[in-house]
N, C-alpha and C positions, 0 to 999 in steps of 0.2 A: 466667815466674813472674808475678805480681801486680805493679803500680805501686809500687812505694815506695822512698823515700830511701834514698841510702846511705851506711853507718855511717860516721863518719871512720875514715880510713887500713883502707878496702876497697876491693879491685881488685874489677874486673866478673868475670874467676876465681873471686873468693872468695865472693861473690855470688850467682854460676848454682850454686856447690858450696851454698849453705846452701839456694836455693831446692831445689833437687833433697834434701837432708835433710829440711827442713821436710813439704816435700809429699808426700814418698814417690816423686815421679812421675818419670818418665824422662824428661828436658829436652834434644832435640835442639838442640846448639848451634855456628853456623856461627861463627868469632873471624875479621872481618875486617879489613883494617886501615881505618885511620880516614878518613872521607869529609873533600874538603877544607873547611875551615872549624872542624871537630870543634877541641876540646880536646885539649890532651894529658896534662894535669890538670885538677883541680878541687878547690878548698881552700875549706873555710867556716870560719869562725869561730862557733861556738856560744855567745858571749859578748852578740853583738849582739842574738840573741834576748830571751834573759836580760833586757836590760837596758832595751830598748824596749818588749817584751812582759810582762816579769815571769815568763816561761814557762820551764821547763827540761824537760826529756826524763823520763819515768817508767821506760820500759821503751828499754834501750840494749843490750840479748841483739840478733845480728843475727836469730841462728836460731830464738829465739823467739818474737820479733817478725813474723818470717814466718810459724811456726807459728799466732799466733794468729790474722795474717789470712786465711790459710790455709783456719785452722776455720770462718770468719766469712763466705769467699766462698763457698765449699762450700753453708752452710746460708741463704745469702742472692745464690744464683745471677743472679738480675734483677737486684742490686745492692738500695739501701734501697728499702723500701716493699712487698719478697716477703720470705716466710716462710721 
């Protein structure tokens, strides 16, 4: 699927399953286990944004989220600057 963050408290599971709804597409997916050095989690705190940046999240749908950029690479294949 496309580059993007993931939602708190989502497994990489839950993740290849919204890319594959979003997109329609059939996602072959090999689950290996973790390269030495890898994480075995990953915890953010969305507060520190907030508070440094003033910024908070608009859109927190995972499967939506995906949906729109979805729609967004689809119609902008080269990335910015194609139609």
């Amino acid at each position: 699927c496309i580059g993007l963050m993931f939602s708190p408290g989502r497994s990489v599971k839950e993740f290849v399953e919204a890319c594959k709804k979003a997109t329609g597409a059939t996602i072959k997916v090999d689950y290996l286990d973790r390269r030495a050095g890898d994480y075995a989690e990953v915890y953010s705190n969305p507060a520190k944004i907030r508070d440094e940046l003033n910024w908070t999240a608009q859109h927190t749908d995972l499967r939506e989220s995906l949906a729109t950029a979805w729609k967004w690479q689809k119609a902008h294949p080269g990335g910015y600057g194609s139609a």
